[in-house]
N, C-alpha and C positions, 0 to 999 in steps of 0.2 A: 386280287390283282393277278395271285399266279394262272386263274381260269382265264380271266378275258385276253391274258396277253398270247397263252397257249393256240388259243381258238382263232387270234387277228392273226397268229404265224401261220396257220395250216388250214386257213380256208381264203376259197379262190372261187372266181365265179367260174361259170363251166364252161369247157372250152366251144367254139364256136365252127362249125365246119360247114363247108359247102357241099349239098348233094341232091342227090336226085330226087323225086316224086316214091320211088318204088323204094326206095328205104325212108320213107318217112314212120308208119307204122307208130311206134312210140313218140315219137321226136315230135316239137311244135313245130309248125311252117310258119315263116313270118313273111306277108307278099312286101317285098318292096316297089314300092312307084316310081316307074323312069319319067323322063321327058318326053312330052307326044312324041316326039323327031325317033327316038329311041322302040316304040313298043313296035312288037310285032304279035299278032294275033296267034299265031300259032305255037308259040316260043313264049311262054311263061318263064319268069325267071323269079326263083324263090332262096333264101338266104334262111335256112335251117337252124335253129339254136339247139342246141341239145339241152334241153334243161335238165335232164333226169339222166345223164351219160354216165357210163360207170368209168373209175377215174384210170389211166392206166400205170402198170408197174411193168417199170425194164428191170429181168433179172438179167446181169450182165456175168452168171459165173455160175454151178452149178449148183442147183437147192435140192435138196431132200423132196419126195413127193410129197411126202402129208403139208410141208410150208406151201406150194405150189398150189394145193388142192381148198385151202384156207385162202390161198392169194385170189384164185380164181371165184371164188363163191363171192367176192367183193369188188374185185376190179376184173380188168381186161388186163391180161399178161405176158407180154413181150419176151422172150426166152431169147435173148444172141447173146451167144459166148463168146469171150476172144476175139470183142472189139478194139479193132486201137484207138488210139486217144480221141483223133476225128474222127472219127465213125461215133464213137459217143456222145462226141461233140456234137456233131449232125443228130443222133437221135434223140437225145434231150430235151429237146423244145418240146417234143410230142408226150413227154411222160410227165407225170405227175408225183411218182416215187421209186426209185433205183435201188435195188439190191445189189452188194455184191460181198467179196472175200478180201480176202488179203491182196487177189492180184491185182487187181482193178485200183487204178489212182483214179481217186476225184478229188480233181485240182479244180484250183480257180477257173480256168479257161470251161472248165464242167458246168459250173453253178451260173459264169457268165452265160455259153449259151444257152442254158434252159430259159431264159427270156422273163425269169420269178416265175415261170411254172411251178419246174421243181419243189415241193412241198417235203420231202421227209428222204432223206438217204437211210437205209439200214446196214450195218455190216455184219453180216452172219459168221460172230466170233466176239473174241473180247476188245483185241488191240484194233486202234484204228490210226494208229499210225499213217495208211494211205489215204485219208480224210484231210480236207484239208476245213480243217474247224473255224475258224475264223470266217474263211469268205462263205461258209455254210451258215454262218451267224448273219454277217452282212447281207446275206440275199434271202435273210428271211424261210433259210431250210434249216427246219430239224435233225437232229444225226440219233438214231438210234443204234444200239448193239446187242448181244444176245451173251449176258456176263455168264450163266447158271447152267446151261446147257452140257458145255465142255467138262467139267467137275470131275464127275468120275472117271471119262476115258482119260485124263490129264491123270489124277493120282495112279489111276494103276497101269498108265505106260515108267509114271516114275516108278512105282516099286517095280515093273519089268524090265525095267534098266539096270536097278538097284541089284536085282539077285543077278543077270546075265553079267554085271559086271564082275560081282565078287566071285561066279564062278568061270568065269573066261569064254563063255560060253559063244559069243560071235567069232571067237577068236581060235578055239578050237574046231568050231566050225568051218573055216575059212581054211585050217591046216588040215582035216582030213579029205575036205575038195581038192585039196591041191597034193593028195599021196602020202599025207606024212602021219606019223601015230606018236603022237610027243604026251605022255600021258604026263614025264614028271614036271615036265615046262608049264604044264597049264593047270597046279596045283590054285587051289581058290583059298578061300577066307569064308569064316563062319558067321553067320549074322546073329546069333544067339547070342544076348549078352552085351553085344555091343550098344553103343553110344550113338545116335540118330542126331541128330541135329537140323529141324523142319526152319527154314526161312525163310519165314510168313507165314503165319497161321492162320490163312486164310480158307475161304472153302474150299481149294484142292491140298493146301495143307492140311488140313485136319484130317480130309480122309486118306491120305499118305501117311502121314500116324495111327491111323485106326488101323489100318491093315497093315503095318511094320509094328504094333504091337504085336498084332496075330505069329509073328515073324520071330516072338520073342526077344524085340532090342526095347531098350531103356531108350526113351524118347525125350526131348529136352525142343526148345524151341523158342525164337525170341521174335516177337512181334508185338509192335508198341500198344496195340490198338487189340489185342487180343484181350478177350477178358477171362480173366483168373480164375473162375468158377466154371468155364467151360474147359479149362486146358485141365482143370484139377479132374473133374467128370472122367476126362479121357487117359485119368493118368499119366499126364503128360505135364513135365516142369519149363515156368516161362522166365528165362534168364538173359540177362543181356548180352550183346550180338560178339562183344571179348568173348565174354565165359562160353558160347557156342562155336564157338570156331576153335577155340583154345582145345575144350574137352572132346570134343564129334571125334568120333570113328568114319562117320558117315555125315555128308552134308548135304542135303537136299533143298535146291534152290525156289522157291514160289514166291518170290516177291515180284513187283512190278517194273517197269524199268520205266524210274523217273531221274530226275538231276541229282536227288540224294542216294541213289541206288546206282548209278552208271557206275561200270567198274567198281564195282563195291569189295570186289575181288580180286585185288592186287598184290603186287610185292609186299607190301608194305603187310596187309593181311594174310597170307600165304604162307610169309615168314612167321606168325603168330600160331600156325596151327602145329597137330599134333608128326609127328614125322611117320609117313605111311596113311594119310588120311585119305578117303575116296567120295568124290563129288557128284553126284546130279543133278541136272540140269534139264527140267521140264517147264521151265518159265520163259525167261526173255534171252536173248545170248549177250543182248550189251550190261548182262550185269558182270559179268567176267572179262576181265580185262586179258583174251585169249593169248598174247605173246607172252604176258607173266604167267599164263597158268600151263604153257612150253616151258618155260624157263622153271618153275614147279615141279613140273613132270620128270626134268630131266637131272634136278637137283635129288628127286627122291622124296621130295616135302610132299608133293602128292603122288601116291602108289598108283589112281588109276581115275578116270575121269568117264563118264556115261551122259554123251549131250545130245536131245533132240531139238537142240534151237541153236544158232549163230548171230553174229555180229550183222555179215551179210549172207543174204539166203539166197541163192544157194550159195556155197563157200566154198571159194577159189576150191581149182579141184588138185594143186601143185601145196595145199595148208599145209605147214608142218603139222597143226594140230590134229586137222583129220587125217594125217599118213600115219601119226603117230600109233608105236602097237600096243603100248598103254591104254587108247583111249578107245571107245565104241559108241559109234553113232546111230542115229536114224534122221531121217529128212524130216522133221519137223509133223512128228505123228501124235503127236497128243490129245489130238481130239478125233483121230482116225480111227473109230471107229463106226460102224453101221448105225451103233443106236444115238451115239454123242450128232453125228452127220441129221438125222431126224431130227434128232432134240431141238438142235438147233434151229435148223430149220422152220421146226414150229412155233419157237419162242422169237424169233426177226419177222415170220410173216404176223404175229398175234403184235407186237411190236407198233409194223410200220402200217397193219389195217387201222388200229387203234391211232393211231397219230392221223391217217387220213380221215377218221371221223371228228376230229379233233381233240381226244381223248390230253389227257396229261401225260407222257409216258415216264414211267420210273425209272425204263432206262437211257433215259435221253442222255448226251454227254455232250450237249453247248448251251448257253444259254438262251432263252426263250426271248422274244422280242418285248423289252420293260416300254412302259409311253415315256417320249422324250423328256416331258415335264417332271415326273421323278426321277429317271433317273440322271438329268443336270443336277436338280437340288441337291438327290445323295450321293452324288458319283464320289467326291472326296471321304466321305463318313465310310461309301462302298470300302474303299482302299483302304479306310482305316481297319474297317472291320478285319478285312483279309490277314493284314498284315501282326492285328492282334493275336490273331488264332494262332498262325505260324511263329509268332513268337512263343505264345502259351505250352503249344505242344513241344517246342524245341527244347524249354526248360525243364519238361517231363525227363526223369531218371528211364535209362531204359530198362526193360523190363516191367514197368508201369502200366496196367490196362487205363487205360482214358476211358472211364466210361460215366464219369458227373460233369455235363459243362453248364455255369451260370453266366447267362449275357446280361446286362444292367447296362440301362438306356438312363440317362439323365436329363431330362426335356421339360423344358417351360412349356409343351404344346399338351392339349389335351389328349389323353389315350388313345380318342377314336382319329386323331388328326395327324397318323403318323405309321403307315405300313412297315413292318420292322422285317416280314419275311424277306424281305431282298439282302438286309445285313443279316439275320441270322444264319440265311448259306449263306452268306461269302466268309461269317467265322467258321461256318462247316468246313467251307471250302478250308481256309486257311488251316484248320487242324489235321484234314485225310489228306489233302492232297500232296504234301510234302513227301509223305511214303505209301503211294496209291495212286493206283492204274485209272481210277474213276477218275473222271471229271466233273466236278458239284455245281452243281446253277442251281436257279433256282426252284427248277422243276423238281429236282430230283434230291436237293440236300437233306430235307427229313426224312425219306427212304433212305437214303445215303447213311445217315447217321445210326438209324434204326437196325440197318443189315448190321454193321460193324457194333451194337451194342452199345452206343454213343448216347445219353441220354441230354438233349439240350434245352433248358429251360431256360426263361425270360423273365425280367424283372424292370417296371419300369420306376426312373424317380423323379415324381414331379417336381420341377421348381418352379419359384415365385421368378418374375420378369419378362421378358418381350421375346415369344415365339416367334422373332423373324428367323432364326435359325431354327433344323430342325431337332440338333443335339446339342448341347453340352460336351457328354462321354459319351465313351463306351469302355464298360470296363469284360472282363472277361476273368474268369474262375473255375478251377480244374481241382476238383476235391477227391480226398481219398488216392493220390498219390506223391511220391518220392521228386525230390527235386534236385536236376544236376547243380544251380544255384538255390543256396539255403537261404540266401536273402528274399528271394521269389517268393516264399512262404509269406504268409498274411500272418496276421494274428487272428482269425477262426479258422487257418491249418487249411485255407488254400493256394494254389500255385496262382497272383495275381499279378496280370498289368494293366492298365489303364491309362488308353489318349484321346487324344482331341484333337480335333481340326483349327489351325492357327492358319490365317490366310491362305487358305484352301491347301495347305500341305499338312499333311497326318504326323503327329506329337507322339511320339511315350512320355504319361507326363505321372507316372507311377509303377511299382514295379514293390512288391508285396508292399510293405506297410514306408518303404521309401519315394518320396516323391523328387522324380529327376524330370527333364525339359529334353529331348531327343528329337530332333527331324528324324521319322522313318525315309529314311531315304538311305538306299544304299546297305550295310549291314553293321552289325552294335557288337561293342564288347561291354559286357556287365560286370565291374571290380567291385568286390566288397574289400575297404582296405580300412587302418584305424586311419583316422585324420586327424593328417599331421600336413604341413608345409610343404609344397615340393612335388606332390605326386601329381599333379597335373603334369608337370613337366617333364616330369622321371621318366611315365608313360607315354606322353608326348613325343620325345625324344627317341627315343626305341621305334617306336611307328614311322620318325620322322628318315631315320635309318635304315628303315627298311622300305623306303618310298611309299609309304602310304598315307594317304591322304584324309587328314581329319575334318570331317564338316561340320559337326556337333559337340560338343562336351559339357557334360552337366554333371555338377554332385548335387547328390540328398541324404540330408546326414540327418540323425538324430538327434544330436547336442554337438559341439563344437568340442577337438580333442576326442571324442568318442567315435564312433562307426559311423562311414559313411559308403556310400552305395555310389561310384562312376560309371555315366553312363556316354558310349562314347561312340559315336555314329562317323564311321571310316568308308569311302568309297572301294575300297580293294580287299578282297581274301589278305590277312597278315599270312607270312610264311608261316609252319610250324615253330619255326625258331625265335622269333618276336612274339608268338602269344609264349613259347616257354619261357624267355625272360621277361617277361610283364608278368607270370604267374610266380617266378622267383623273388621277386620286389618284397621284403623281409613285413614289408610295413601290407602287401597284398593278402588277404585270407583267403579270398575264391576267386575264381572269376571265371566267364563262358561268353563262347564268341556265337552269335546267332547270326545266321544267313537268311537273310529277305530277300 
């Protein structure tokens, strides 16, 4: 399914042009026949098809030669930079694939006037933020990006921040341009010895440890998805995201900016750290909440800040943040360098030729066009699966590598009567995406998984009765790690839940070896409590106090009097203060609040 659906998105018949006799050469001539009234004998009139036309690519921003040089050996290539919106708009229709960067929006009105030409957008970089994914989905265009390229110039603009910070060094800079010689003002900080603290341990985290090894500091790092046997290789300890904030000397930011990461760096966090702590920043800017990390600065909680990313770019030129003399910036250079600029280059044009042949791309990041017929039948089982995954990983202890997941399909249809790749990414989806820049379809979720060391296996179980449905379950299982709810825990020691589809709306109707009845709708608190009388209510009431609104409620208990497992589906975030007093309830043992 994933070939033929890729191949129906990105092929197009070829476009069709009018012209002359003396550019025919390659081209077929097709005569069309007018009305006697019409012919003139000297005046042929011929309507050109190009069959064999090479396809064209608008770069709208500037590429590295060697992509350029790749682009051209395949298509014809349009090079206008510093188009505005209508000018894009106008040139669209005539292109076939668009390259661009960061500056470049392609908006809806983009994807509309290409007329379904448009076959493949690339963006030369990670974020695509200026994408707009959805109506690139709707109109049948692919979105590639170029995630590998940037790596190395990204880690060592951080460690070039990392040292110019601790030695003041823009900042002494800046005073002897302007006449002054202040040797004792601009004493520094030694990196030897100290405490590192990588967030995200991803590929330009890793190699920001490798070389802050080199640098002599004790490295520590907390990333969910990271696995234990590479972080140990590197000498490197993977703890959770308290203990790295709490102990760092140095905090070094590479995670992605999603809704679990936005301001992840706040008051609230800020206040937890070490007093004199120093931060970088070569990732996203909205992962710091920049008026608390002023307010930080000026408190003394953090000693000194190194950012080449902001909230908005460029950034207000009146910021306290950027006037501040603590802090040292750059314009967002982390992948500015000569060879990261090539790199890239060449991994977007090898990208978007490969999609215009109709290739599968690994790094596509929307999904590929599924046939209407499946995906109506799975679209609810789709949602269930998503929203399993996101629960599964949610219950991971952090600090926990994810790297065993078991899917179990429970289906009265026979094996061969039942494509499961569409749900197996959307539980991909639902386990990376929560803390991860990727976006998983179905092109790309077993790469997806593979890069991150995610190993996901399938399991089907047949049962006896009437395949009008295509499932039963789906259950999902996370082995060989720690879990924030112990109840989660199976009895063969993994992290389980498991739902189903009840009148087209997605159930938790399991949750380790407790079986509870949950509308996924909205978001869940999981109580393990002994069972007794009353606690529906007790917890009922507390929620009902703090305006939030209950749509679900289920217990599944063991025996009656003994442990039972509440499972309680709320439309609204509880304050922190409502989940603290539902976790003080004397008769409560655990409990965790998961976000869908």
């Amino acid at each position: 399914m994933a070939a033929s659906a890729s191949s129906s998105l990105i092929s197009s018949r070829s476009p069709i042009k009018l012209t002359s006799l003396s550019s025919l050469r390659w081209k077929l001539p097709v005569s069309v026949s007018l009305p006697r009234h019409q012919r003139r004998r000297a005046s042929p009139v011929f309507v050109v098809v190009s069959m064999d036309a090479k396809p064209t690519v608008l770069v709208a921003e500037k590429l590295g030669e060697a992509g350029l040089a790749l682009l051209k050996d395949f298509a014809n290539v349009d090079c206008s930079y510093n188009l505005s919106p209508e000018e894009l708009c106008t040139k669209i229709s005539l292109c076939d694939a668009l390259i661009v960067r960061s500056g470049t929006k392609v908006s809806r009105e983009v994807f509309e006037s290409s007329g379904g030409r448009l076959k493949v957008v690339g963006r030369a970089g990670v974020g695509i933020d200026n994408v707009d994914l959805g109506a690139a989905t709707e109109h049948g265009c692919l979105v590639v990006n170029a995630p590998t390229a940037n790596t190395v110039a990204a880690a060592e603009h951080g460690i070039a921040l990392l040292t110019a910070m601790a030695r003041n060094v823009a900042q002494a800079d800046a005073s002897i341009k302007a006449g002054k010689w202040q040797r004792n003002k601009y004493v520094g900080v030694s990196l030897v010895g100290k405490t590192l603290a990588v967030m995200g341990f991803g590929k330009v985290g890793t190699e920001v440890a490798r070389r802050a090894k080199g640098l002599g500091m004790h490295i520590i790092a907390h990333d969910p998805y990271a696995p234990a046997d590479r972080a140990h290789a590197l000498g490197v300890e993977l703890v959770s995201f308290d203990e790295a904030i709490k102990t760092a000397d140095f905090i070094s930011l590479h995670m992605p900016l999603t809704p679990a990461t936005s301001k992840i760096l706040n008051d609230e966090n800020f206040a937890k750290m070490k007093k004199g702590v120093r931060i970088i920043n070569v990732a996203r800017g909205g992962v710091i909440d920049e008026e608390a990390l002023v307010r930080a600065l000026d408190a003394g909680i953090v000693a000194q800040a190194a950012l080449d990313v902001f909230t908005v770019e460029p950034p207000p030129k009146d910021s306290r943040l950027i006037q501040h003399e603590n802090v040292t910036v750059t314009p967002h250079l982390g992948a500015s360098t000569m060879e990261a600029q090539e790199g890239v280059a060449i991994e977007i044009a090898e990208a978007v030729v490969g999609a215009l042949r109709g290739e599968l791309a690994a790094t596509a990041v929307n999904a590929p066009m599924v046939p209407a017929e499946v995906l109506t039948e799975l679209k609810p089982y789709v949602t269930l699966a998503e929203k399993l995954g996101r629960l599964a990983v949610q219950l991971v202890a952090g600090g926990s590598g994810v790297k065993s997941v078991k899917v179990s399909y429970a289906s009265a249809r026979a094996p061969d009567d039942l494509d499961t790749r569409l749900l197996r990414a959307m539980v991909t989806k639902g386990l990376i995406e929560p803390i991860s820049s990727v976006f998983v379809n179905l092109v790309n979720a077993d790469f997806t998984a593979k890069q991150r060391g995610v190993r996901i296996s399938e399991e089907r179980v047949i049962l006896d009765g009437s395949p009008e449905k295509p499932l039963e379950t789906i259950q999902v299982q996370i082995a060989n790690v720690e879990s924030r709810f112990a109840s989660a825990i199976s009895e063969s020691g993994e992290v389980t839940v498991e739902g189903k589809v009840k009148d087209g709306v997605p159930h938790l109707t399991k949750v380790g070896a407790f079986e509870v009845d949950v509308s996924l709708e909205g978001n869940i608190i999981l109580c393990r409590q002994v069972d007794q009388p009353g606690m529906i209510g007790t917890v009922g009431s507390i929620l009902g106090e703090e305006n939030v609104n209950v749509s679900f409620m289920s217990v599944g208990r063991i025996a009656p009097r003994k442990q039972a497992v509440m499972a309680i589906g709320v439309d609204e975030h509880p304050s922190k203060s409502a989940l603290k007093r539902i976790g003080e309830i004397p008769a409560v043992e655990e409990f965790v609040f998961l976000d869908l």
